[in-house]
DSSP file (Angstrom, degrees, kcal/mol; ACC not computed):
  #  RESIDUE AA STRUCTURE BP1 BP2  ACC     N-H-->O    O-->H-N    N-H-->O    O-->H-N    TCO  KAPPA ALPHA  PHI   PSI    X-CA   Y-CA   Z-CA
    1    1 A X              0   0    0      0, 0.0     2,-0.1     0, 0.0    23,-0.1   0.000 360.0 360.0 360.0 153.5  -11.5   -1.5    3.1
    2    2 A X        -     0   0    0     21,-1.1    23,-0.2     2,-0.1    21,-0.0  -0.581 360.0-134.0 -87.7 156.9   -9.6   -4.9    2.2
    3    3 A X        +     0   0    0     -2,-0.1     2,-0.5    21,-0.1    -1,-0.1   0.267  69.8 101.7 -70.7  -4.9   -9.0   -7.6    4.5
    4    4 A X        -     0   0    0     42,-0.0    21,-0.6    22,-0.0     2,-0.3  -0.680  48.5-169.8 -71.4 109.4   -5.7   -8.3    3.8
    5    5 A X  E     -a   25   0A   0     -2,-0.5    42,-0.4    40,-0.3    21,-0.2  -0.820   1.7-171.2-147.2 148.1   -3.1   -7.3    5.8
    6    6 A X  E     -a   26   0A   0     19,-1.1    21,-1.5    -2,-0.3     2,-0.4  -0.396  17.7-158.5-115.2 168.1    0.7   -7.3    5.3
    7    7 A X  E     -ab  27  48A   0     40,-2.2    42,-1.9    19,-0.2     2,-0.4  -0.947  24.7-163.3 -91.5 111.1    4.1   -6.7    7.4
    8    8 A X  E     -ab  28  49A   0     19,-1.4    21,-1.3    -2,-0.4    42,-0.2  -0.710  17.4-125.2 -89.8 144.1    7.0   -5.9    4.9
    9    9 A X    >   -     0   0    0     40,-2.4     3,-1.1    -2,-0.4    21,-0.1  -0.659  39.1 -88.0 -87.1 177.9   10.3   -6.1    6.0
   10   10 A X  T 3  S+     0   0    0     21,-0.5     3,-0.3    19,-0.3    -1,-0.1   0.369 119.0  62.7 -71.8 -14.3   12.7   -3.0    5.5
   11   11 A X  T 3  S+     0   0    0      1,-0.2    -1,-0.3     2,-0.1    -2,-0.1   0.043  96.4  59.2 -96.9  25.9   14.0   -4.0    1.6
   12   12 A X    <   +     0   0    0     -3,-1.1    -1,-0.2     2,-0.1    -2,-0.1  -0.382  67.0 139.8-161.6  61.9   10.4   -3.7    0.0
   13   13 A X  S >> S+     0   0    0     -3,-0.3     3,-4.4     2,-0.2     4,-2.5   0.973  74.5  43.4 -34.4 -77.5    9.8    0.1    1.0
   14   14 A X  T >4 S+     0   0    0      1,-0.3     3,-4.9     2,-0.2     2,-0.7   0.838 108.4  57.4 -59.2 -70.2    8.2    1.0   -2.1
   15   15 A X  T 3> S+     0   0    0      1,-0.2     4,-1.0     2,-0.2    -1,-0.3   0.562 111.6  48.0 -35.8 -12.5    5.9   -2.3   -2.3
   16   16 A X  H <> S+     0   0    0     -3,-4.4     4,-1.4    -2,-0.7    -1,-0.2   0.828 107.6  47.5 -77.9 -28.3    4.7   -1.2    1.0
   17   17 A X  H <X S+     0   0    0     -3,-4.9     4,-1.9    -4,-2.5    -2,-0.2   0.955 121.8  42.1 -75.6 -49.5    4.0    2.6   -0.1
   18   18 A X  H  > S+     0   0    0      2,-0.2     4,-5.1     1,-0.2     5,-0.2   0.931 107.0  60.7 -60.7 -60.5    2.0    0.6   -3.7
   19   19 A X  H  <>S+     0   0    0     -4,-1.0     5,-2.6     2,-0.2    -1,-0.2   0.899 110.1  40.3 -30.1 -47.7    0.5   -1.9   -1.1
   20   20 A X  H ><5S+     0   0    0     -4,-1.4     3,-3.7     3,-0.2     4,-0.4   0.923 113.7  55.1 -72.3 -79.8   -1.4    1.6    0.8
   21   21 A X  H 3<5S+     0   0    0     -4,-1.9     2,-0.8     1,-0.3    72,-0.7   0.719 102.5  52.2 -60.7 -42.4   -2.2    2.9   -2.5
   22   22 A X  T 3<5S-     0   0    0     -4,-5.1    -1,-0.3     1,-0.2    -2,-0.2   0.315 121.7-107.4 -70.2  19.6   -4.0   -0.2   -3.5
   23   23 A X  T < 5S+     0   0    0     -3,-3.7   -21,-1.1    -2,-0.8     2,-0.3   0.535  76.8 130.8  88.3  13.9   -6.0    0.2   -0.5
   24   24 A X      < -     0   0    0     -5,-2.6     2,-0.9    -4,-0.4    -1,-0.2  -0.781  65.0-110.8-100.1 134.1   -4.4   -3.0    1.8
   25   25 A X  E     +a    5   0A   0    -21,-0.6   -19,-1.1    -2,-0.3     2,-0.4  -0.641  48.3 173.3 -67.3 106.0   -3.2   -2.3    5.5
   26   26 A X  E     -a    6   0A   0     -2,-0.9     2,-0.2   -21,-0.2   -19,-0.2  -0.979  22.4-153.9-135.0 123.2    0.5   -2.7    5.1
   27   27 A X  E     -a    7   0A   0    -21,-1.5   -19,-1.4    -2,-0.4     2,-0.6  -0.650  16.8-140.6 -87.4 162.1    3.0   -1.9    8.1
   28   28 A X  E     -a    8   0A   0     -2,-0.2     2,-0.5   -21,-0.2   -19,-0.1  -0.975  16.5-149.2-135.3 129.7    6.2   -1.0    6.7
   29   29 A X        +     0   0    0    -21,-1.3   -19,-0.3    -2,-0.6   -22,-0.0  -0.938  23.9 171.4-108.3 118.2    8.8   -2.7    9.2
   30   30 A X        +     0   0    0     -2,-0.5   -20,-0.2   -21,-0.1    -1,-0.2   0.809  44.7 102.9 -97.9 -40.9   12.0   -0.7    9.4
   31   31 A X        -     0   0    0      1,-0.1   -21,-0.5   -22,-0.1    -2,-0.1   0.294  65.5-144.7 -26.0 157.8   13.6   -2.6   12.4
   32   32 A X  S    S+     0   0    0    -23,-0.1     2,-0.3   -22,-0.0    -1,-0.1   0.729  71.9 115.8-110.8 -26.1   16.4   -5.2   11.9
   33   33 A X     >  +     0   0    0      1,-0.2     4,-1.5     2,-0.1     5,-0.1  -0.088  40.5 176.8   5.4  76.0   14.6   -7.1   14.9
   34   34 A X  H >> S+     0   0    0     -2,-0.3     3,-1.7     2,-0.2     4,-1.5   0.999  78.9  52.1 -79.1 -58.0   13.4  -10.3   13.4
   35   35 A X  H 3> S+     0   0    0      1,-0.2     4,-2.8     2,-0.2     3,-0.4   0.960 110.7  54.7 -39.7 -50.8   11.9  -11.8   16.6
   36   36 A X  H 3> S+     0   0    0      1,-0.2     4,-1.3     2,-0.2    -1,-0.2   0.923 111.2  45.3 -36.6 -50.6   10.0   -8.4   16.8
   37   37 A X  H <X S+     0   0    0     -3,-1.7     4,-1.6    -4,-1.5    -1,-0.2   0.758 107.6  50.6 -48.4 -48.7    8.7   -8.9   13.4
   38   38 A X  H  X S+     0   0    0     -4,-1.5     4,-1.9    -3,-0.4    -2,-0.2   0.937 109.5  51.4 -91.9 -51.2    7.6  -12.2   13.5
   39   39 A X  H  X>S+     0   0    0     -4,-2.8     4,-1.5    -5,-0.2     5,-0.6   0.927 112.5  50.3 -64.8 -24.5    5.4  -11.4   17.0
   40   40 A X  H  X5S+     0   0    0     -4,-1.3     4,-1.2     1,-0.2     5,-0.4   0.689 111.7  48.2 -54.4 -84.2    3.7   -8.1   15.0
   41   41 A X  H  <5S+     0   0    0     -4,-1.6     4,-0.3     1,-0.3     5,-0.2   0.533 119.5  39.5 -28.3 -25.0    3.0  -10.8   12.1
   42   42 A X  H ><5S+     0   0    0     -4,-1.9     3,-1.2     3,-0.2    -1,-0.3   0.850 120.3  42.2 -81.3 -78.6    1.5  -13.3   15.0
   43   43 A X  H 3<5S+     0   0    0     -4,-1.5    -2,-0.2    -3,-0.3    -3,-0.2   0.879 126.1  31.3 -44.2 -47.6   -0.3  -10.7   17.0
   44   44 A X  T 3<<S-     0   0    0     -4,-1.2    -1,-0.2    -5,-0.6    -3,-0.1   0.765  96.9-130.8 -82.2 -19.0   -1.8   -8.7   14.2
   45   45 A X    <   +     0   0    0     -3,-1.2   -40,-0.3    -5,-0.4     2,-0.2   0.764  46.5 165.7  23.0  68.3   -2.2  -11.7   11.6
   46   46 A X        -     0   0    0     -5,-0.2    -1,-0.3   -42,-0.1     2,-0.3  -0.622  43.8-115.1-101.0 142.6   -0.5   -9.5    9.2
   47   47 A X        -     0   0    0    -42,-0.4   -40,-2.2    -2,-0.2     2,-0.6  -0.392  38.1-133.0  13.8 106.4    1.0  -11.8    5.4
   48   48 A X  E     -bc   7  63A   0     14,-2.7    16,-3.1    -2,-0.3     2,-0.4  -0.978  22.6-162.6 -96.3 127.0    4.8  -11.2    6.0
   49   49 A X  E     +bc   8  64A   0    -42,-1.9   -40,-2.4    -2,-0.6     2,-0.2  -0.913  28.3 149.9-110.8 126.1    6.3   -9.9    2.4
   50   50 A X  E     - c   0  65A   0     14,-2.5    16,-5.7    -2,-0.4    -2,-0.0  -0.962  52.4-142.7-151.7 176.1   10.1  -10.3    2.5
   51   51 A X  S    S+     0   0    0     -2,-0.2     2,-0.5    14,-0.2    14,-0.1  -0.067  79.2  98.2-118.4  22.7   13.2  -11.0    0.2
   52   52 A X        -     0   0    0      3,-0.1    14,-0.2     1,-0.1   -43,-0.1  -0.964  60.5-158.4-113.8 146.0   14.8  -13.1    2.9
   53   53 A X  S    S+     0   0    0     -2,-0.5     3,-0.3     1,-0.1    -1,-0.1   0.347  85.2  68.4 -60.4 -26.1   14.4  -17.1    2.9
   54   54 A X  S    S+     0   0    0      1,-0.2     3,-0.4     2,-0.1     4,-0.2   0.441  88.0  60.4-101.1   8.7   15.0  -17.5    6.2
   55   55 A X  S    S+     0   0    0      1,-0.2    -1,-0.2     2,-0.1    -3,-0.1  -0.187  89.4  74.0-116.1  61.0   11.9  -16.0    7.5
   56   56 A X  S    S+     0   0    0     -3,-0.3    -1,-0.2    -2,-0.1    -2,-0.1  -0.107  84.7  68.8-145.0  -2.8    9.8  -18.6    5.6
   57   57 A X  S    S+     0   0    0     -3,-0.4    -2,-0.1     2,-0.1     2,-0.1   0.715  71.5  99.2 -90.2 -20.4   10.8  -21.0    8.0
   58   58 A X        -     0   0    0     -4,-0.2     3,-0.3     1,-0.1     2,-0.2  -0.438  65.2-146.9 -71.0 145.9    8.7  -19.4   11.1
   59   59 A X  S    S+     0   0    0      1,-0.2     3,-0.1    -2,-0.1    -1,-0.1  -0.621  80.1  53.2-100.5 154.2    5.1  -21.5   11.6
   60   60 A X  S    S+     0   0    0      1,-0.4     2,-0.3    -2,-0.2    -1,-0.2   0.547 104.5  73.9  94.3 -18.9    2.0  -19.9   12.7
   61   61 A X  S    S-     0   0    0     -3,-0.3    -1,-0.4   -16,-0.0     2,-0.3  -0.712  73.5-130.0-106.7 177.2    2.4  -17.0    9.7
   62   62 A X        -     0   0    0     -2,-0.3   -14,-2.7   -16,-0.2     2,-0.4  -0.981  30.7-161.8-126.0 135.4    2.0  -17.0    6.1
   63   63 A X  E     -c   48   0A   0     -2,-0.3     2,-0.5   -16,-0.2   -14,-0.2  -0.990  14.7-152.8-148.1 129.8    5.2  -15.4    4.2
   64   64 A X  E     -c   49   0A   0    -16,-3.1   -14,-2.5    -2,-0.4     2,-1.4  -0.892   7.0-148.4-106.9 108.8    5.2  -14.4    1.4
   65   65 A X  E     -c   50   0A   0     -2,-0.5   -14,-0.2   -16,-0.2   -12,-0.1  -0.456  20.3-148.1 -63.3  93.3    9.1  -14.7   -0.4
   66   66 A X        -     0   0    0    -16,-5.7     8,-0.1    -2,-1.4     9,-0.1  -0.596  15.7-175.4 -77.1 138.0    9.1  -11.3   -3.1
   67   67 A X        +     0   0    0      7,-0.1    -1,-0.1     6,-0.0     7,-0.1   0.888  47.8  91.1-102.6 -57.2   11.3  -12.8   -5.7
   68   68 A X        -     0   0    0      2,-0.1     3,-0.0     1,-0.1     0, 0.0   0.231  51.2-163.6   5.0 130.6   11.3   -9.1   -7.9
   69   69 A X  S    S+     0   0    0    -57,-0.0     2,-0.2     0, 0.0    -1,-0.1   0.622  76.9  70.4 -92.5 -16.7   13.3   -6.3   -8.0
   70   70 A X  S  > S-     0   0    0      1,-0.1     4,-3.4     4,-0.0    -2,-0.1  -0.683  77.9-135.3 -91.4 145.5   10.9   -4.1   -9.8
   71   71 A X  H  > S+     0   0    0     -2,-0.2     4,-1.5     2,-0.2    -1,-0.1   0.518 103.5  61.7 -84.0   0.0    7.9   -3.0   -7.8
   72   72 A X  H >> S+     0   0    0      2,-0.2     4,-3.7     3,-0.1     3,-0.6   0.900 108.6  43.6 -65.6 -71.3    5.5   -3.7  -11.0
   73   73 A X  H 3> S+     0   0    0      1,-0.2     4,-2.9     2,-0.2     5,-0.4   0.929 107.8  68.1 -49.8 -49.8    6.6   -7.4  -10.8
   74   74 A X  H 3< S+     0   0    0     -4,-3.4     4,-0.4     1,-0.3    -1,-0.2   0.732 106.9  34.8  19.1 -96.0    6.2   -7.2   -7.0
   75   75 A X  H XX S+     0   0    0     -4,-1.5     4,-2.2    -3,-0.6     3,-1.3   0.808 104.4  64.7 -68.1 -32.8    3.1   -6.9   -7.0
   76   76 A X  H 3X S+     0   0    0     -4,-3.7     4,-0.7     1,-0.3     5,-0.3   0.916 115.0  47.3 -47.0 -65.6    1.9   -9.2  -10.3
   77   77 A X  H 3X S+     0   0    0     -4,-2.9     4,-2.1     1,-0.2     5,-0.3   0.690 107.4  51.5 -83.2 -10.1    3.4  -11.8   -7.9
   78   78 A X  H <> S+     0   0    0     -3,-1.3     4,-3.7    -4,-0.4     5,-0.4   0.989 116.6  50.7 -48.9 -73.4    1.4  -10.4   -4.3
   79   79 A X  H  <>S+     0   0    0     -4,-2.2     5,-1.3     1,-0.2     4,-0.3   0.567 111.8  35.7 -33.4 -35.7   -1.4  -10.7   -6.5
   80   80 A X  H  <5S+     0   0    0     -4,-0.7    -1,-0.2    -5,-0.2    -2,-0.2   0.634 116.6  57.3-103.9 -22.8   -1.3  -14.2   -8.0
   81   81 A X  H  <5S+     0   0    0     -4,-2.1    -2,-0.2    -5,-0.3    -3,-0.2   0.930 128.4  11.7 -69.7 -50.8    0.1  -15.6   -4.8
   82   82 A X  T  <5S-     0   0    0     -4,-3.7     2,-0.2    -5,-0.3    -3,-0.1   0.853 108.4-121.6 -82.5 -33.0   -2.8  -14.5   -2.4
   83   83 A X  T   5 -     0   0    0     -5,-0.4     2,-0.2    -4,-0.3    -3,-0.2   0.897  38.6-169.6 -51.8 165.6   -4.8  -13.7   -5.3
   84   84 A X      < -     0   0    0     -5,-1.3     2,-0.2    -2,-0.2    -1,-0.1  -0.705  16.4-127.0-133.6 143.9   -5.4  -10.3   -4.7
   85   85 A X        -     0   0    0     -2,-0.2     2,-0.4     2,-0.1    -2,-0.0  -0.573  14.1-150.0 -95.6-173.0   -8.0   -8.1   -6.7
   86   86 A X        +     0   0    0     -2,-0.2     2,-0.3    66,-0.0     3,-0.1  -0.858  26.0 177.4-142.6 119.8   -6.9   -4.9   -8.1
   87   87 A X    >>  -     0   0    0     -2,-0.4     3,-1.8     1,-0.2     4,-0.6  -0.930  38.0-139.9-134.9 146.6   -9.6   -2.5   -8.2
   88   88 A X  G >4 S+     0   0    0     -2,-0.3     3,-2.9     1,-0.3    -1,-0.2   0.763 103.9  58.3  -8.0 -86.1  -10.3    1.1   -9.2
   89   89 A X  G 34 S+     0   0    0      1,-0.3    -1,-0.3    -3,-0.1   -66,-0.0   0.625  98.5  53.4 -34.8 -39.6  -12.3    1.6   -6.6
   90   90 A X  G X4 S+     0   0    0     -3,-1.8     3,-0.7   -68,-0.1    -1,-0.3   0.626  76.4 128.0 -67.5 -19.4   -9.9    0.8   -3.9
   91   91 A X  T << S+     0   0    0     -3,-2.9   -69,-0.1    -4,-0.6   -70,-0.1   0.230  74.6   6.4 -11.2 139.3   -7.4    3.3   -5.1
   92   92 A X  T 3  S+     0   0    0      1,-0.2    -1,-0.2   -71,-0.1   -70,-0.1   0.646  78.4 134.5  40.2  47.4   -6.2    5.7   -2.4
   93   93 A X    <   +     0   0    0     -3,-0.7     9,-0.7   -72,-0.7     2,-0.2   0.401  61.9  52.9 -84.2 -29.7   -7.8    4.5    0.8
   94   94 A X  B    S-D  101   0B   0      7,-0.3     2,-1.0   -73,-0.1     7,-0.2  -0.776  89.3-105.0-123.1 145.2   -5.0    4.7    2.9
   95   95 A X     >  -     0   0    0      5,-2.0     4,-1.1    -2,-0.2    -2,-0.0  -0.674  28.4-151.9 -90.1 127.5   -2.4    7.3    3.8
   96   96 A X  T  4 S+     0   0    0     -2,-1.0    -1,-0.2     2,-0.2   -76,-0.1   0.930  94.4  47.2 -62.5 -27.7    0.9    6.2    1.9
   97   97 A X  T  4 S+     0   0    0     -3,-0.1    -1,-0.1     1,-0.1    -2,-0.1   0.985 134.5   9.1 -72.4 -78.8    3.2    7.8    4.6
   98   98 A X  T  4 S-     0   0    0      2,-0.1    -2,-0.2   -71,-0.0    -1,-0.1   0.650  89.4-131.6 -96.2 -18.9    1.4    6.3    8.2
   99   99 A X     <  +     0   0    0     -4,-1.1     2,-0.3     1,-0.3    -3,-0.1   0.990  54.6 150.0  59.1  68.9   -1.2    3.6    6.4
  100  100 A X        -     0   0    0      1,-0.1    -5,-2.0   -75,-0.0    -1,-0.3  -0.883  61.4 -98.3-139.0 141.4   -4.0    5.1    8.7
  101  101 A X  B     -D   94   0B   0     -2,-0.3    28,-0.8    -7,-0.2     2,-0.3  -0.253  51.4-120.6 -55.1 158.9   -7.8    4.6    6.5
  102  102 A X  E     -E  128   0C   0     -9,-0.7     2,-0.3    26,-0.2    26,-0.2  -0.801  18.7-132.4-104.4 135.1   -8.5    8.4    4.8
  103  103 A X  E     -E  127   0C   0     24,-1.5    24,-1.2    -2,-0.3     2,-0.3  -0.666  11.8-125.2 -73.9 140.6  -11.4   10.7    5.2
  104  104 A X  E     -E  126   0C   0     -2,-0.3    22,-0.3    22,-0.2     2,-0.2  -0.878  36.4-178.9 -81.6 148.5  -13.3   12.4    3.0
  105  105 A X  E     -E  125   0C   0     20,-1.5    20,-0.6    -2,-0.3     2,-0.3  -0.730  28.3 -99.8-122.1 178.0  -13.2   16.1    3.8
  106  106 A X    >>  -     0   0    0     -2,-0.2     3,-3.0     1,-0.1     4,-0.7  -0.838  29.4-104.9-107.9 154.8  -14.9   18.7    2.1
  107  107 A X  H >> S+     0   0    0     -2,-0.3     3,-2.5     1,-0.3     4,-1.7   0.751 118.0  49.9 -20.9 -74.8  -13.6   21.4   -0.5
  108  108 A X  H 34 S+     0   0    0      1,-0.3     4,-0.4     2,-0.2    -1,-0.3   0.861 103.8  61.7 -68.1 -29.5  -13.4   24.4    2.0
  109  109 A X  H <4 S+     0   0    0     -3,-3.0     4,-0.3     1,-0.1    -1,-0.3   0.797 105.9  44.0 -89.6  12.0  -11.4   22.3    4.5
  110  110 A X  H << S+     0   0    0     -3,-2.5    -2,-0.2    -4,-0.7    -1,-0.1   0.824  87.9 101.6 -74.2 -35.5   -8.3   21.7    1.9
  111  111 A X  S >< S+     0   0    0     -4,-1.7     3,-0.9     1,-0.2     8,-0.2   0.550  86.4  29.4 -12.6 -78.7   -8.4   25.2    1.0
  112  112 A X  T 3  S+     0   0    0     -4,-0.4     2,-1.0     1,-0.3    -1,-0.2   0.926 114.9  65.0 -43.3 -70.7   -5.5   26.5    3.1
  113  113 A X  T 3  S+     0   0    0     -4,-0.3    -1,-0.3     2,-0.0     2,-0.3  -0.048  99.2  49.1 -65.4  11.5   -3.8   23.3    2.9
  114  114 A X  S <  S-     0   0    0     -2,-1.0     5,-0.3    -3,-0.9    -4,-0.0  -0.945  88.7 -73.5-167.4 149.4   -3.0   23.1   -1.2
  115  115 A X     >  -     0   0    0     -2,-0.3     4,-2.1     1,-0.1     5,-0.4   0.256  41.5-123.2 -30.8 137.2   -1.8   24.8   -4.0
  116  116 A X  H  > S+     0   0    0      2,-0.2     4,-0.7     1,-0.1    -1,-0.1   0.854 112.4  63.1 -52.2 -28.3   -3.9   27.2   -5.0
  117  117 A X  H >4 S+     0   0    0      1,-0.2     3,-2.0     2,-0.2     5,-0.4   0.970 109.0  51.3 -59.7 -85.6   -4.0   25.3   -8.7
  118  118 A X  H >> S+     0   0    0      1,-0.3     4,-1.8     2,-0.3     3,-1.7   0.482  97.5  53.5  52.8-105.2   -5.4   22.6   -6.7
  119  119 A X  H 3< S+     0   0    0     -4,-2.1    -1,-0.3     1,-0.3    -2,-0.2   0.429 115.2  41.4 -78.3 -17.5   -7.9   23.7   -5.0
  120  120 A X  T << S+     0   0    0     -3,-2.0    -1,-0.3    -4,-0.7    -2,-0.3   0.567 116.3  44.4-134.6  31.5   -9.6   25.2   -7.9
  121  121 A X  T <4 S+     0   0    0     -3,-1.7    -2,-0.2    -4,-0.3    -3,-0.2   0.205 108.9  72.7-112.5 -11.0   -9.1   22.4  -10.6
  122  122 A X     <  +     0   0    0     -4,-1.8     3,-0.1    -5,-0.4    -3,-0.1  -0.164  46.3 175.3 -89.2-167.4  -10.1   19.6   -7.8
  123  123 A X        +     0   0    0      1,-0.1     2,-0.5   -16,-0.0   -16,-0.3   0.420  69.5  62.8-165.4 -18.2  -13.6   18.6   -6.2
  124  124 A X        +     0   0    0    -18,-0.1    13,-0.7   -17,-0.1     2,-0.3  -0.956  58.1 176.2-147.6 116.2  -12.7   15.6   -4.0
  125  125 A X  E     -EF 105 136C   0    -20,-0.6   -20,-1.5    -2,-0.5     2,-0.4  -0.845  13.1-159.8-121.2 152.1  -10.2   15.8   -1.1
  126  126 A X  E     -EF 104 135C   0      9,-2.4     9,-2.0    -2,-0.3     2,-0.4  -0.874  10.5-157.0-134.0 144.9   -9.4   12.9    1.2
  127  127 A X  E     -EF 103 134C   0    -24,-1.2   -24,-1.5    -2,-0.4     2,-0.6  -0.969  15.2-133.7-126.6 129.3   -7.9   13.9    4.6
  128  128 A X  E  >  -E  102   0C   0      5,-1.5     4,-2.2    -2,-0.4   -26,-0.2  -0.867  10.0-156.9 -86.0 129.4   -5.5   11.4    6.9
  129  129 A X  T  4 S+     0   0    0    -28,-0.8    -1,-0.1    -2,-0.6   -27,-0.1   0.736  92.0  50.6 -89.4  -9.9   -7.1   11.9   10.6
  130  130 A X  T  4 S+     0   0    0      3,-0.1    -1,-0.2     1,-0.1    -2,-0.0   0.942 124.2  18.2 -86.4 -79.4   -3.2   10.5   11.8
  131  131 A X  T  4 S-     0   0    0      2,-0.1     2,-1.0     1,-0.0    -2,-0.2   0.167  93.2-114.8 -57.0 -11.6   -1.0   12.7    9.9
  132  132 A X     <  +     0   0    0     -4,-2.2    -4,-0.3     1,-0.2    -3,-0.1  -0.262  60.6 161.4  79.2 -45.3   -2.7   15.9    8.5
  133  133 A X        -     0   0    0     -2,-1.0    -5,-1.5    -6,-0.2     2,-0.3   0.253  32.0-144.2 -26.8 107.9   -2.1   14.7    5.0
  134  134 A X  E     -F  127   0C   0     -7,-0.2     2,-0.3   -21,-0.2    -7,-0.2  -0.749  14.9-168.9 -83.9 128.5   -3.8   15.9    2.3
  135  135 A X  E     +F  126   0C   0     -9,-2.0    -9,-2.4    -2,-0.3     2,-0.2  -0.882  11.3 156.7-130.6 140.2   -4.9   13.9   -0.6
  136  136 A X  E     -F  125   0C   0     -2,-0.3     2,-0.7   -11,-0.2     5,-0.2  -0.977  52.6 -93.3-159.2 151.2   -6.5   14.5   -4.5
  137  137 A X        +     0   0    0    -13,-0.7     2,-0.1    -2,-0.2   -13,-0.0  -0.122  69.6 139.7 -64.5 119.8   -6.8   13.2   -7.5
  138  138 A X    >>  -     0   0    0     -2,-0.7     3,-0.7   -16,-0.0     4,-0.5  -0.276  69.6 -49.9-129.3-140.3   -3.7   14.6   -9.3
  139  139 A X  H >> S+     0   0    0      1,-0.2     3,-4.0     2,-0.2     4,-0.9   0.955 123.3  66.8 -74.7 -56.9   -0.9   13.5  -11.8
  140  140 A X  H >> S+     0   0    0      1,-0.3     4,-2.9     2,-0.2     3,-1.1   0.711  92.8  56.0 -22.4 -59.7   -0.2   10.3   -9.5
  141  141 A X  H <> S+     0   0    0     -3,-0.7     4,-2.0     1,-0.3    -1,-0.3   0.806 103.6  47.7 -46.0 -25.0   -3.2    8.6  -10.1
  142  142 A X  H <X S+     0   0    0     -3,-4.0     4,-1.9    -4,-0.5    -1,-0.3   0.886 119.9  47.4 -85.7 -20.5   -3.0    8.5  -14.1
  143  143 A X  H <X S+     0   0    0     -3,-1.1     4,-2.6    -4,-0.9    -2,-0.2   0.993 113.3  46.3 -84.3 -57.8    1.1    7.0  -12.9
  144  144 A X  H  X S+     0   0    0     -4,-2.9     4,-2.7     2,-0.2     5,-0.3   0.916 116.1  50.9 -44.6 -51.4   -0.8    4.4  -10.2
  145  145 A X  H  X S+     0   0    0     -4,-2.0     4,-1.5    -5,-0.3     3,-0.5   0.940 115.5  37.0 -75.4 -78.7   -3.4    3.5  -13.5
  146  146 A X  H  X S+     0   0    0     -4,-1.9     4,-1.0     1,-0.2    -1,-0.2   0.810 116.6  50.9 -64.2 -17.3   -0.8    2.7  -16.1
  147  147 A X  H >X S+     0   0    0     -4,-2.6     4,-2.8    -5,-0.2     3,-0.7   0.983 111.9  50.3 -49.6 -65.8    1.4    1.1  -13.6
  148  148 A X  H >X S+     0   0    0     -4,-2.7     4,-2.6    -3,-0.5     3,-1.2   0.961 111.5  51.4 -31.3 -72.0   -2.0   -1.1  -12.5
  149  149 A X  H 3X S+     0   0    0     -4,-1.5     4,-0.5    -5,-0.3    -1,-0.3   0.683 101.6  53.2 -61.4 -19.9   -2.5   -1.9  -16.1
  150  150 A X  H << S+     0   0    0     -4,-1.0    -1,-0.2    -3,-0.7    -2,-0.2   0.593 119.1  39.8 -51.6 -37.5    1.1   -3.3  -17.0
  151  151 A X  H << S+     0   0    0     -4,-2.8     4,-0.3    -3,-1.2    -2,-0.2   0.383 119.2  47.8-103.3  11.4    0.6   -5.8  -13.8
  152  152 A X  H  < S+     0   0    0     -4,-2.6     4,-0.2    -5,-0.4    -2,-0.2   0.393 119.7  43.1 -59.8 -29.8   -3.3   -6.3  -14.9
  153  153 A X  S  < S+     0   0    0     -4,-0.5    -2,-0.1    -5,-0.4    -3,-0.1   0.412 103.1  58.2-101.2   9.8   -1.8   -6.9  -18.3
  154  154 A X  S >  S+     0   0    0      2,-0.1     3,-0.9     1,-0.1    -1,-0.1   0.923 104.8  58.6-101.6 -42.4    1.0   -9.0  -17.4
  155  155 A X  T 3  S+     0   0    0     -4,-0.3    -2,-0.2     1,-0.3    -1,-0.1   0.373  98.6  59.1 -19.8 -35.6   -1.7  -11.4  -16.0
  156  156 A X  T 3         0   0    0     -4,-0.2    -1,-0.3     1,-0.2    -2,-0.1  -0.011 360.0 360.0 -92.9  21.5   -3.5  -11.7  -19.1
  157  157 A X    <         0   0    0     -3,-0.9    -1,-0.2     0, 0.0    -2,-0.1   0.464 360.0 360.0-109.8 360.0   -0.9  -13.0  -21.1
C-alpha cells in the first residue's frame, strides 16, 4: 500500500475514484464545510487536492491546486507535483466506492456474487471487507492501462 494520502474536495470526484484505483488512500470530501476539511487534512495528514485558490492559503497542510479539467491531465500533474509513481502493481488496491484496502478472496467465494461469464473466465477475485464489493480483472483494467500510458506518455515528452 502507498503512503500517500489525499483529501479531494467535492469538484475532483473522478480524480478521487483514479486516485483508489492507483492504489493511494484518497477520501473523497463531499461537504461544503471548509473548516471541516481542513481539520480531516490536519488530523489525518492527508495532501489536499482542490480547484479552489483559497484553500492554498491554510498552513500546517500541503495543497495541492488541480489546474485540469480532464482527469488524464489531473493526474500527470498529481504525479509530477508530489512525484508520484505509477505502477502496475498497485493497480486496484483499494475499493473505488468506500477507499477501504481489498482482500484477496478465493474463486468459490465470488461465485454467487458475479456474472456467471465471470466467474468462469476469471481466476483472481479481490473482495472489499467494508462494502461487499466484488472486484476482477475485467474490461476496466485494459481502460485504467491505456489511460496510465497517455499520462506515462505525456511525461516522456
Amino acid at each position: 500500500m502507498r503512503n500517500e494520502r489525499f483529501i479531494v474536495t467535492r469538484e475532483l470526484g473522478k480524480l478521487a475514484k483514479w486516485l483508489r484505483i492507483l492504489g493511494y488512500d484518497s477520501i473523497y470530501y463531499e461537504k461544503k464545510q471548509i473548516s471541516g476539511l481542513i481539520i480531516q487534512a490536519l488530523r489525518e495528514k492527508r495532501i489536499l487536492l482542490t480547484r479552489s485558490p483559497v484553500l492554498a492559503k491554510y498552513t500546517g497542510i500541503r495543497v495541492i491546486i488541480v489546474r485540469h479539467d480532464h482527469v488524464e491531465d489531473q493526474i500527470e500533474q498529481v504525479t509530477k507535483e508530489m512525484p508520484l509513481p505509477l505502477k502496475d502493481e498497485d493497480l486496484f488496491q483499494r475499493c473505488v466506492e468506500c477507499n477501504t484496502p481489498l482482500e484477496d478472496i478465493a474463486k468459490e467465494e465470488a461465485g454467487a456474487k458475479v456474472p456467471e461469464y465471470v466467474f468462469r473466465t476469471q481466476e483472481v477475485f479481490k473482495r472489499c471487507p467494508q462494502c461487499g464489493k466484488i472486484f476482477w480483472k475485467g474490461t476496466h483494467w485494459d481502460m485504467v492501462e491505456k489511460a496510465l500510458d497517455k499520462v506515462r506518455g505525456k511525461g516522456r515528452r
